[in-house]
BASEPA-832814 format. One line per field, with one value per residue (C-alpha): residue number from 1; chain; x, y, z. Coordinates in steps of 0.02 Angstrom, whole numbers. Last residue first. Layout:
! BASEPA-832814
lumdo c(NUM/...)
tiba c(A/...)
u c(X/...)
v c(Y/...)
w c(Z/...)
//
This chain:
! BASEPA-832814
lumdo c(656/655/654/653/652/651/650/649/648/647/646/645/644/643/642/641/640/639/638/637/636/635/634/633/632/631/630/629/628/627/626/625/624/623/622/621/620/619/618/617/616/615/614/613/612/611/610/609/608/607/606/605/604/603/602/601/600/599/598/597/596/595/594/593/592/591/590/589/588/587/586/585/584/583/582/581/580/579/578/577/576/575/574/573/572/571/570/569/568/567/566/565/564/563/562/561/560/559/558/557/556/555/554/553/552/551/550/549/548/547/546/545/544/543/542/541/540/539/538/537/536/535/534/533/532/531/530/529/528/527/526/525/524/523/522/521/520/519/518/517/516/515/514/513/512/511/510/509/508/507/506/505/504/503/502/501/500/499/498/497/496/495/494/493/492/491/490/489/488/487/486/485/484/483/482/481/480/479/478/477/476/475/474/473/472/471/470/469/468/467/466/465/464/463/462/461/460/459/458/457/456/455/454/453/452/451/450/449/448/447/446/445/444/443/442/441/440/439/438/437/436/435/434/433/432/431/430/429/428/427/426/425/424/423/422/421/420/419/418/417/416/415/414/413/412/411/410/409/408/407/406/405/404/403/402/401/400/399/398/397/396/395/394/393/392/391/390/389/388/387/386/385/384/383/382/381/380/379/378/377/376/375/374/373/372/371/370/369/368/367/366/365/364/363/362/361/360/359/358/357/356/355/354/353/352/351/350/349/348/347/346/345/344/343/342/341/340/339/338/337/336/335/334/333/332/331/330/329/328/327/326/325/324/323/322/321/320/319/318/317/316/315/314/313/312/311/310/309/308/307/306/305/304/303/302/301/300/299/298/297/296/295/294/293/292/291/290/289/288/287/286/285/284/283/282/281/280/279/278/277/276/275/274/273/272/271/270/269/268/267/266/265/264/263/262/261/260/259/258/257/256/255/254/253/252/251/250/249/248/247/246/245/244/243/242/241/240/239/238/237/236/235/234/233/232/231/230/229/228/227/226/225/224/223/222/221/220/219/218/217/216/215/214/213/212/211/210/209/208/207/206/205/204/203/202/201/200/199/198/197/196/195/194/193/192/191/190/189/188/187/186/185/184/183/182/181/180/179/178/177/176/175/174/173/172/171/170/169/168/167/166/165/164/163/162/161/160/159/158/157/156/155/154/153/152/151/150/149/148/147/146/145/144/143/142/141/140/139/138/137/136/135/134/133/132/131/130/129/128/127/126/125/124/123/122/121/120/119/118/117/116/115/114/113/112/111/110/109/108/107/106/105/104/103/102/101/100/99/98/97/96/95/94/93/92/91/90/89/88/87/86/85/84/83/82/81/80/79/78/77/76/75/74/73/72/71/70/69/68/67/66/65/64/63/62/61/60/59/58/57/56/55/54/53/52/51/50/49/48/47/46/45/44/43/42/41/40/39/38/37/36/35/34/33/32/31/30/29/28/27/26/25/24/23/22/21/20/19/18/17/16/15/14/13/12/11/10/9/8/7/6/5/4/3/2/1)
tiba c(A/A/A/A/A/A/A/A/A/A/A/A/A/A/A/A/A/A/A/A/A/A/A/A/A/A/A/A/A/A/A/A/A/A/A/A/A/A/A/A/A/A/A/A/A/A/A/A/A/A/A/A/A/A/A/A/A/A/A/A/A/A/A/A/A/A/A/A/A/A/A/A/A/A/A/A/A/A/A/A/A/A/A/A/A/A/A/A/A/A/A/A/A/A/A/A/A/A/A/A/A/A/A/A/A/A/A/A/A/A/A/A/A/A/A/A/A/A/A/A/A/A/A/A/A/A/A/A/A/A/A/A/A/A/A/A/A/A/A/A/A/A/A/A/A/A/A/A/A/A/A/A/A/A/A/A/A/A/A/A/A/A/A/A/A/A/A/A/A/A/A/A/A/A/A/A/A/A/A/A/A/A/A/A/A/A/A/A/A/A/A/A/A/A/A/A/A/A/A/A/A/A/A/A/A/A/A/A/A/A/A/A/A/A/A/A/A/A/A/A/A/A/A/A/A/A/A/A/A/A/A/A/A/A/A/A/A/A/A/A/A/A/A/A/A/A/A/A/A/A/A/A/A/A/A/A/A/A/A/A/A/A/A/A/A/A/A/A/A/A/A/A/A/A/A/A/A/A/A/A/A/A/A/A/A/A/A/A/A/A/A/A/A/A/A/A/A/A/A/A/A/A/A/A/A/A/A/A/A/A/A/A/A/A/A/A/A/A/A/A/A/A/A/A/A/A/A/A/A/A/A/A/A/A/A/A/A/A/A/A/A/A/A/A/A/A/A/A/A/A/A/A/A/A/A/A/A/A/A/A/A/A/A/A/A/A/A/A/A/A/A/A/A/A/A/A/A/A/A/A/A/A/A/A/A/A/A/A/A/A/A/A/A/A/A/A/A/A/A/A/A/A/A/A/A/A/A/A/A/A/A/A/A/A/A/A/A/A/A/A/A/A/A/A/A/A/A/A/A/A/A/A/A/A/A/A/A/A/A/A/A/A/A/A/A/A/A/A/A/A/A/A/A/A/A/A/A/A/A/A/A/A/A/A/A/A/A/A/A/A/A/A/A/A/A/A/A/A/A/A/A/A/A/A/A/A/A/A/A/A/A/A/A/A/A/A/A/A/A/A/A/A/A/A/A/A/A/A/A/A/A/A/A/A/A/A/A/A/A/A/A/A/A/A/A/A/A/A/A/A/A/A/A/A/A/A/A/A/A/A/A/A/A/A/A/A/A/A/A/A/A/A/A/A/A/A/A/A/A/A/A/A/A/A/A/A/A/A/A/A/A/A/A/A/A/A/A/A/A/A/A/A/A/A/A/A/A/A/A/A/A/A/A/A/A/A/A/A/A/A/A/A/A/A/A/A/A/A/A/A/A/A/A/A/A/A/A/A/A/A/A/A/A/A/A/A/A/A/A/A/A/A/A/A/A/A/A/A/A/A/A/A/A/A/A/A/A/A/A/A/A/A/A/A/A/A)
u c(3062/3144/3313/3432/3315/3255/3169/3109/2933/2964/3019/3118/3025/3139/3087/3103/3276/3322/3381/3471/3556/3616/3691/3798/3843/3900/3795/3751/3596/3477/3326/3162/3020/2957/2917/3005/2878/2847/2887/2757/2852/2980/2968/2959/3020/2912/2947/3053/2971/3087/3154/2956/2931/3020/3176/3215/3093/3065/3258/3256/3130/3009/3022/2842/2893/3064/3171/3265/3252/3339/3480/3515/3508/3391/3424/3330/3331/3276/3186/3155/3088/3161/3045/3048/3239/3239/3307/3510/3574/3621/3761/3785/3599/3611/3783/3707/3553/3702/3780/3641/3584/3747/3749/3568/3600/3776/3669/3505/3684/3740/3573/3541/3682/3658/3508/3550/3675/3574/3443/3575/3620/3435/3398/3359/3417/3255/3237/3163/3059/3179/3202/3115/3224/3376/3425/3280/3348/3517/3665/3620/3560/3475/3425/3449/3354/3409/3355/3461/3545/3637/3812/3809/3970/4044/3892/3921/3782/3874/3791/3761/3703/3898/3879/3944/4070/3987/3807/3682/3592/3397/3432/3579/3561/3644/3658/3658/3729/3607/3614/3443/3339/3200/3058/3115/3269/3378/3464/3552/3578/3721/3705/3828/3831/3935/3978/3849/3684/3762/3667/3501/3514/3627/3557/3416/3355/3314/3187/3212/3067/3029/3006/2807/2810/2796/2760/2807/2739/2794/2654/2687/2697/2572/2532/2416/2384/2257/2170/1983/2019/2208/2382/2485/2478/2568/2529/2593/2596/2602/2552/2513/2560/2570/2440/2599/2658/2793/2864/2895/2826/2863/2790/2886/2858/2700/2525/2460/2372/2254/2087/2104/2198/2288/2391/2396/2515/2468/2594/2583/2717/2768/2915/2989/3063/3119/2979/3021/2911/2987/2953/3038/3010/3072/3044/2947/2866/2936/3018/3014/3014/3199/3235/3275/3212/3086/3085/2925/2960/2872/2917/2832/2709/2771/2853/2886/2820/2964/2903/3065/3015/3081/3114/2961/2934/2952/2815/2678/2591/2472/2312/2166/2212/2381/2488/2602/2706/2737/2864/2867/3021/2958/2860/2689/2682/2747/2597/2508/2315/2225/2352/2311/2407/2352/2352/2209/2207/2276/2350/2382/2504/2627/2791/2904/3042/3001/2953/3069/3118/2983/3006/2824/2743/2597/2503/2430/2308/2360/2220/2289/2420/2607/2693/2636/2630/2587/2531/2579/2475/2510/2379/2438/2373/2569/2682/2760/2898/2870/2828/2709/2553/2554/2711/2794/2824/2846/2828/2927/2857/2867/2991/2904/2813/2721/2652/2589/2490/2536/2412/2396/2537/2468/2390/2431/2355/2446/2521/2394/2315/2411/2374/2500/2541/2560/2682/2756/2876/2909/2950/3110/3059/2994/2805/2731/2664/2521/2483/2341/2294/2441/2583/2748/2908/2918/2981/3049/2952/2967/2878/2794/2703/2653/2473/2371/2210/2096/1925/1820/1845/1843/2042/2085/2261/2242/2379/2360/2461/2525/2600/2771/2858/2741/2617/2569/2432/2295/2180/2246/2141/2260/2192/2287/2161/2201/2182/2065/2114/2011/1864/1804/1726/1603/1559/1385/1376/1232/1156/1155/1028/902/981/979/943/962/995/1163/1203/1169/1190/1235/1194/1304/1285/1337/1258/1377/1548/1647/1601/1745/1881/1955/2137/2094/1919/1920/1784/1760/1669/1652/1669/1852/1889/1875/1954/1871/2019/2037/1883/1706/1550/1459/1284/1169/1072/1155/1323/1287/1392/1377/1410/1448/1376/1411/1545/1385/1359/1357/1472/1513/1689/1737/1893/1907/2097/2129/2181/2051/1973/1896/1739/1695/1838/1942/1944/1863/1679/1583/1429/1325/1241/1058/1039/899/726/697/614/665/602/576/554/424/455/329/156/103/45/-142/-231/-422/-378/-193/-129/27/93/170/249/325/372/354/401/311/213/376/370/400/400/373/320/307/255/302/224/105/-77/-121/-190/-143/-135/-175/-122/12/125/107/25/47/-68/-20/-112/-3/-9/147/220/345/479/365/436/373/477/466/512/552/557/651/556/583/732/765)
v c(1343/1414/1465/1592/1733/1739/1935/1878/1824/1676/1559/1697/1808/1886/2084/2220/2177/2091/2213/2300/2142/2097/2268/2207/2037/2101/2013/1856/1882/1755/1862/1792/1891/1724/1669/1552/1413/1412/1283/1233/1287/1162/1110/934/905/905/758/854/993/1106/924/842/952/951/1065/1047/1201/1284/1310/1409/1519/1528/1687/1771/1928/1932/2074/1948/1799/1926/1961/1767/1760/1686/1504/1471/1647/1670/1512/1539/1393/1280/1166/1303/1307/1126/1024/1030/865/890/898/1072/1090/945/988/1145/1076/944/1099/1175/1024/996/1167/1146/978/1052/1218/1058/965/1122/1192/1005/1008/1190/1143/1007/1119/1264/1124/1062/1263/1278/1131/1214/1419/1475/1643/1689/1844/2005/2068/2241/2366/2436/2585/2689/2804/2855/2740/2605/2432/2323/2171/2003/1815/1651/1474/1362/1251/1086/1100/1291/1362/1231/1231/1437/1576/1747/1891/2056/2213/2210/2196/2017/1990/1831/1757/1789/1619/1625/1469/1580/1764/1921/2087/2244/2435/2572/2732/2810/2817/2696/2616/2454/2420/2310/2145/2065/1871/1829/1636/1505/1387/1487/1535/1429/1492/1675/1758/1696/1785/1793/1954/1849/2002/1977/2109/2218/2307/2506/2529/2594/2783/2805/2990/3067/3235/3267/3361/3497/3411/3410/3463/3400/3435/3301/3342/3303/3146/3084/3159/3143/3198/3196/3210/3153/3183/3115/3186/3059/2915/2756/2677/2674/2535/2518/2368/2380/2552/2594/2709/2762/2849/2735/2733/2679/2725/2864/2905/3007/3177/3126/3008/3004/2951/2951/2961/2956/3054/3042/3159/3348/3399/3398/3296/3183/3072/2953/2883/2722/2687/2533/2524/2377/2513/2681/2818/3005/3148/3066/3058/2879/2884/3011/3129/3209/3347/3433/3580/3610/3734/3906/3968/3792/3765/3695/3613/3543/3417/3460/3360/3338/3445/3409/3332/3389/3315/3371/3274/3305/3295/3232/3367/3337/3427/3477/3530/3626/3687/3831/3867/3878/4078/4030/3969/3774/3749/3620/3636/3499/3473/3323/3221/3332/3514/3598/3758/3799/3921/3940/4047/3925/4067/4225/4275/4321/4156/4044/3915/3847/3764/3651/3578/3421/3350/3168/3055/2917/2785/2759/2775/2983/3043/3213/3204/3317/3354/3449/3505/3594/3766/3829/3671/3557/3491/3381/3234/3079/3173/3107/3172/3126/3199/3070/3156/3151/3011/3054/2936/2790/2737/2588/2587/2386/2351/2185/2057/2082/2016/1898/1957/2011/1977/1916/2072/2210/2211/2192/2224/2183/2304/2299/2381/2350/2434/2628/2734/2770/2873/2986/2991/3104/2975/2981/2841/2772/2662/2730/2639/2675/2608/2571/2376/2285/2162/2251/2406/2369/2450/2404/2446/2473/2386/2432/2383/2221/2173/2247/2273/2397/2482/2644/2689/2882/2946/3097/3134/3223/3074/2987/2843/2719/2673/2777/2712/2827/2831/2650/2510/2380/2255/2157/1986/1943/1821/1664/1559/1758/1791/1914/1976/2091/2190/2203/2351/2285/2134/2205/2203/2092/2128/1970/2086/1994/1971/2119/2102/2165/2125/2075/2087/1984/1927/1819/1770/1658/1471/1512/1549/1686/1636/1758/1814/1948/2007/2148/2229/2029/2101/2009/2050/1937/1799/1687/1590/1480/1442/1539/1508/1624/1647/1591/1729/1730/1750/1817/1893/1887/2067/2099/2272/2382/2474/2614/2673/2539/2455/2320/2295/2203/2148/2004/1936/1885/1675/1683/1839/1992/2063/2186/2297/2414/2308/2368/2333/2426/2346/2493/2408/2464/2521/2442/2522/2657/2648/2780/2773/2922/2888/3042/3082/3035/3072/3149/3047/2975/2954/2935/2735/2710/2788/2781/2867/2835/2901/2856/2961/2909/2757/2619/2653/2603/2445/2354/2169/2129/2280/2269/2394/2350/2420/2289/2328/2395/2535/2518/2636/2816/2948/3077/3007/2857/2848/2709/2695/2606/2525/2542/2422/2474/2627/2733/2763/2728/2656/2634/2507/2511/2341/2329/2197/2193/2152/2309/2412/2511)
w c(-7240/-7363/-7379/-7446/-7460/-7270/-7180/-7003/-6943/-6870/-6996/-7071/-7225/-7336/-7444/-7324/-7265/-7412/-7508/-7406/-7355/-7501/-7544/-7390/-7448/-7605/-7748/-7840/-7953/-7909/-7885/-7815/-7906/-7940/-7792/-7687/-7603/-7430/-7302/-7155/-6990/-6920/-6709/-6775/-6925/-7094/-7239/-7371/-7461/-7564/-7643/-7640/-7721/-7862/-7895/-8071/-8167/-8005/-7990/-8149/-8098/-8237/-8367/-8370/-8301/-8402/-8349/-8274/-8385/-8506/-8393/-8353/-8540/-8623/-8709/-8869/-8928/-9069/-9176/-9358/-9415/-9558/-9663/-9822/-9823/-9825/-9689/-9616/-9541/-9342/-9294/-9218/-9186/-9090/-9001/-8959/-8865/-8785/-8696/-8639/-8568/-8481/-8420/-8338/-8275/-8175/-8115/-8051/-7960/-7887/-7833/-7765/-7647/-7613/-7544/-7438/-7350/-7336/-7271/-7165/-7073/-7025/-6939/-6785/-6803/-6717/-6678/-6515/-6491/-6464/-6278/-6246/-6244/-6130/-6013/-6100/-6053/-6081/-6057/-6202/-6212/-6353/-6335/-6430/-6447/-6522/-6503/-6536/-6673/-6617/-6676/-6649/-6627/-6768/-6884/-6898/-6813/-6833/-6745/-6786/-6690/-6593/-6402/-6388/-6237/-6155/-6229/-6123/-6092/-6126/-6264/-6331/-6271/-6364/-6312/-6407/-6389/-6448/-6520/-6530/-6679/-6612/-6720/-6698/-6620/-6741/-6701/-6846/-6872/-7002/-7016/-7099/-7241/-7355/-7554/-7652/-7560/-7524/-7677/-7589/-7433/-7256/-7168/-7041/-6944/-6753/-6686/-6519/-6432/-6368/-6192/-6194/-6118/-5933/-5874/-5708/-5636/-5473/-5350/-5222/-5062/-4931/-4743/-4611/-4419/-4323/-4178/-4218/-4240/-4193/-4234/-4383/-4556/-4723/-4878/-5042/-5228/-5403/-5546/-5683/-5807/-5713/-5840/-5971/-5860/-5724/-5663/-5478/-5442/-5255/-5131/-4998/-4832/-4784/-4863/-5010/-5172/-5110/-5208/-5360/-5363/-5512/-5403/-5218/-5077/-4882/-4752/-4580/-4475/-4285/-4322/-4319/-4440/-4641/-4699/-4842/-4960/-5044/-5234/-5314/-5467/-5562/-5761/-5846/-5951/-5993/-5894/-5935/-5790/-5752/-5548/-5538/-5388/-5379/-5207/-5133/-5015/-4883/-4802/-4612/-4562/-4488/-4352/-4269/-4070/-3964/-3794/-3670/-3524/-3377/-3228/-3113/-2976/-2782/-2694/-2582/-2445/-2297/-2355/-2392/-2596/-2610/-2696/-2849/-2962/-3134/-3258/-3437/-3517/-3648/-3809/-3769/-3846/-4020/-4036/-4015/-4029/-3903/-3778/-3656/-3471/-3406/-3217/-3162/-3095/-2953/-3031/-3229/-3282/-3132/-3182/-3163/-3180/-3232/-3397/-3534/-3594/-3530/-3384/-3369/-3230/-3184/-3023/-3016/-2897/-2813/-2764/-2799/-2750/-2833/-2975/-2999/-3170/-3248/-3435/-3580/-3726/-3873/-4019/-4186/-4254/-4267/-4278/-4153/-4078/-3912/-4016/-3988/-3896/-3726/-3678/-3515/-3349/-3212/-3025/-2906/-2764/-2579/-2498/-2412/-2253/-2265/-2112/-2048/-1918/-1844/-1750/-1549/-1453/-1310/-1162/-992/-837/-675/-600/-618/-787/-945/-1146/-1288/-1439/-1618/-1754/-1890/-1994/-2068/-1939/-2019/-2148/-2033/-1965/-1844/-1750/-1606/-1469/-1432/-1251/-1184/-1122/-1233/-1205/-1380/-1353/-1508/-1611/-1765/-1674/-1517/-1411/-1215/-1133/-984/-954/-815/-904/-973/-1163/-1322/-1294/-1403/-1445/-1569/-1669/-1736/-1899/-1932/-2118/-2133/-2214/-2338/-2286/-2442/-2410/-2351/-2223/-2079/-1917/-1882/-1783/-1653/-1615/-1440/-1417/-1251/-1123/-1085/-994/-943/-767/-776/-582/-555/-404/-305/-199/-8/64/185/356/513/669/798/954/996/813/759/573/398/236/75/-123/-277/-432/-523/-574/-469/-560/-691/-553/-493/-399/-245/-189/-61/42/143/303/360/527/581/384/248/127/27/-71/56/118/205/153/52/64/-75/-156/-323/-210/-46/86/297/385/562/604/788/690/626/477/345/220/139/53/-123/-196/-332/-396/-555/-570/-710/-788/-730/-779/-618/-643/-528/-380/-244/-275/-162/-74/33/186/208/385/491/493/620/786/883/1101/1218/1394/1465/1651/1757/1768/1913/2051/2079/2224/2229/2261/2212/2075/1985/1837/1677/1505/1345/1199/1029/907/916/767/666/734/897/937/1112/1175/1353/1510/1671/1846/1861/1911/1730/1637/1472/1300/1378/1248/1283/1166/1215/1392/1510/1685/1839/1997/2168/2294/2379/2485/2449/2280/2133/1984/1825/1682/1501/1418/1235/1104/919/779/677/754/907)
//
């Protein structure tokens, strides 16, 4: 029996009437009655027990009869199962659920959130109510569900069941596919895990994709040993029985490439190198990090890429080069956790010299002696190797300049010295020097031309041109000579004279000359300029007025005769001796005190006409001035020392 329910116990006694009756439970009297029925209209737990009665009538009394036993017990608890395989399910899904108890006796009603169910179409269940089905989900599904279970003809009913909580989702999830590798990019050989989640409810199954095409492949992960030709993109969709499945999840993409080969280069700028000197060589990989570097050398005599340094960084140093480094050097590559390893690097070839290198310093021209306003050129050769810097000294003073060449572009007599350079190359506290013996080079002044005027006095009457001369002062070389009109050269003129006539010179010019020769010095200095302007007319105007004052002269000579000729004698005692009226041209030679005969008619205002421009002040000729008429050439010995020109230069004819 159950709770609530009521129960009638009945004594019967087979003769006679009138009987009273007595009820025990459990051996205990509870009711001594006249009726022969016993009632419990709503029994309990307490109930339960055995049941007994007798009669008696007067002093009689039976035996007590046979004990009835009666159970009370609570009603089962119905156990609620949810049949399908996940309790957050998602619209148009289907919902399974049974209730269950021990006995077949049980109906069953269901509750949502407390609130019974009512049956439609989409609640579907059993002739017992033992299970529920709820087709076509829908939003206002979900809840707190859980069933109980009746009697109906003894009106038992049970305490609810266990509940079962229902999610209904508005929409479907979007799966994340996720990779356990991070690294990018993936190299053939590698492993890599896709993992397909749904964060969402249970019972999914799952399809791959790579580049949109079908992998046959339904687990949640799924492991890849990668090739070359897994490279692409993947993702996945999710799907539930027949009506759930969701969209493509976003792509993963595995960049799957070859594994790099390493680029060996040279840090340092040259792969030859001297004894003492520092190399370095770096070990390149294009792409990610995290790549450890292993080196080898190929060495004549030792075997081949024998390892020297193991699973260090991207550079091989050698702080001090031997003989011993020589070699082909390569590298390669290993990814540090991870399973890959490239191939070496071509070689790169390392020659270490014996001994320092030469250096040479070259002069161009080469001669020991230059002079001033000379071009020098000096270079500074190494004979191997490269990446040079060059430094240039003098004296051992500070540098002058840097570069392979260093240039003199007029030299002076301050460029006197030893020169020398050094070169270097190679960064603090690396860098490897060497130097070249020094060149000693001296500059003496280029000597300078002068123009000599060689047409004198004696050659008044006899021309009216100009014999210029150019002479190298203090030199005793052979020389050669040009000649410049007005900073012209003049064509085909390497004589030391020059002829200056009216007719080649209508207009007088300046004049300068310069010697040149094929030893050094190459040529001089250019003479200063010698001014021929107006020149040639005042040799004519003089020798106008010589002739004219010679003419006077004779005629007065002439008539100083023809007086004493005629004229009456006087008295012995009257007459003075008188020697030598007229000297000779001999006598006013020797004559200290004799005046120059063209003093004596030559005013002046004659020797000094109104000054021209560009004329010097004129000078007066002194009486040492001689007039006797010689060879041209004995001329001009003597009046190399003697004439003064306008500008400096030696002049007897003329005067300025």
């Amino acid at each position: 029996m159950y709770p609530g329910e009521s129960i009638s116990f009945t004594c019967t006694v087979d003769v006679a009437t009138d009987w009273e009756y007595e009820w025990y439970h459990n051996g205990v009297i509870i009711s001594s009655i006249n009726i022969n029925t016993y009632r419990i209209d709503s029994v309990t737990h307490a109930s339960s027990g055995e049941y007994q009665c007798l009669a008696k009538r007067l002093t009689l009394r039976t035996d007590k009869s046979v004990a009835a036993s009666l159970k009370v017990s609570d009603p089962p608890t119905p156990i609620l199962k949810l049949l399908s395989a996940w309790p957050d399910v998602f619209e148009k899904e289907t919902l399974s659920f049974s209730c269950e108890v021990s006995s077949s006796e049980w109906t069953f009603t269901w509750q949502r959130d407390g609130t019974e169910l009512q049956d439609n179409s989409r609640l579907i269940q059993n002739e017992k109510g033992s299970t529920l089905n709820i087709l076509a989900v829908r939003l206002n599904d979900q809840g707190l569900y859980t069933c109980k279970a009746h009697l109906k003809h003894r009106r038992v009913s049970s305490d609810p069941s266990n509940s079962s909580t229902v999610s209904v989702y508005k929409s479907l999830p979007e799966p994340i596919v996720r990779k356990d590798r991070v690294f990018d990019p993936l190299y053939p050989g590698e492993t890599v895990k896709l993992l397909c989640i749904v964060d969402v409810s249970s019972g999914w199954s799952y399809d791959w994709y790579k580049d949109g095409t079908n992998l046959h492949k339904t687990d949640k992960e799924i492991t890849i040993i990668l090739n070359l030709s897994d490279k692409g993109r993947y993702s996945c969709t999710a799907r539930r029985g027949e009506k759930t499945l969701t969209g493509h999840s976003s792509n993963v993409t595995l960049n799957v490439e070859e594994i790099p080969v390493p680029l060996l280069k040279q840090k340092t700028q040259w792969l030859d190198v001297f004894p003492s000197e520092a190399v370095e060589l770096s070990c390149m990989m294009k792409e990610s990090s995290g790549w450890k570097f292993t080196w080898y050398q190929n060495t004549e005599g030792v075997p081949k890429d024998n390892v020297i340094i193991s699973d260090m960084g991207d550079t091989l140093s050698i702080t001090h080069a031997s003989t011993v480094h020589r070699g082909n050097y390569r590298c390669s590559g290993t990814l540090d956790g991870r399973p890959v390893s490239s191939n070496r690097s071509s070689e790169v070839t390392l020659d270490v010299y014996e001994s320092k290198p030469t250096v040479t310093l070259l002069q161009s021209p080469s001669d020991s002696v230059m002079h001033t306003g000379d071009q020098i050129s000096f270079a500074c050769h190494i004979n191997v190797s490269s990446g040079w810097k060059y430094q240039w000294y003098k004296d051992k003073n500070s540098p002058l300049s840097s570069g392979i060449f260093h240039n003199i572009s007029s030299a002076k007599t301050s460029d006197t010295g030893d020169y020398r350079c050094k070169v270097s190359r190679g960064e603090e506290p690396k860098i490897f020097e060497s130097e070249s013996q020094a060149v000693k080079l001296t500059i003496e002044e280029r000597p300078k031309a002068s123009i000599i005027l060689l047409t004198g006095w004696s050659e008044v009457f006899s021309t009216d041109s100009l014999v210029l001369k150019c002479d190298i002062m203090d030199s005793l070389d052979t020389w050669n000579y040009t000649w410049f009109k007005e900073g012209e050269e003049l064509p085909l003129l390497r004589s030391q004279k020059h002829k200056v006539t009216p007719q080649d010179d209508p207009g007088q010019s300046f004049y300068t000359c310069r010697g040149i020769r094929d030893g050094r010095p190459h040529y001089s200095i250019d003479s200063d300029p010698y001014k021929t302007k107006n020149l040639l007319l005042k040799r004519r105007i003089l020798l106008s007025i010589s002739g004219c004052l010679f003419f006077g002269i004779i005629a007065v000579f002439i008539g100083c005769i023809a007086l004493r000729v005629l004229r009456k004698p006087v008295a012995a005692d009257d007459k003075q001796v008188e020697d030598n009226l007229f000297l000779t041209m001999a006598q006013l030679k020797d004559r200290n005190d004799a005046p120059c005969p063209l003093v004596e008619y030559i005013t002046d205002t004659d020797l000094n006409p109104p000054a021209k421009e560009g004329e010097e002040n004129p000078t007066s000729c002194s009486e040492t001035t001689p007039l006797s008429i010689t060879s041209p050439e004995e001329q001009a010995v003597t009046t190399n020392g003697k004439e003064t020109t306008e500008n400096g230069s030696s002049m007897v004819s003329f005067l300025h």
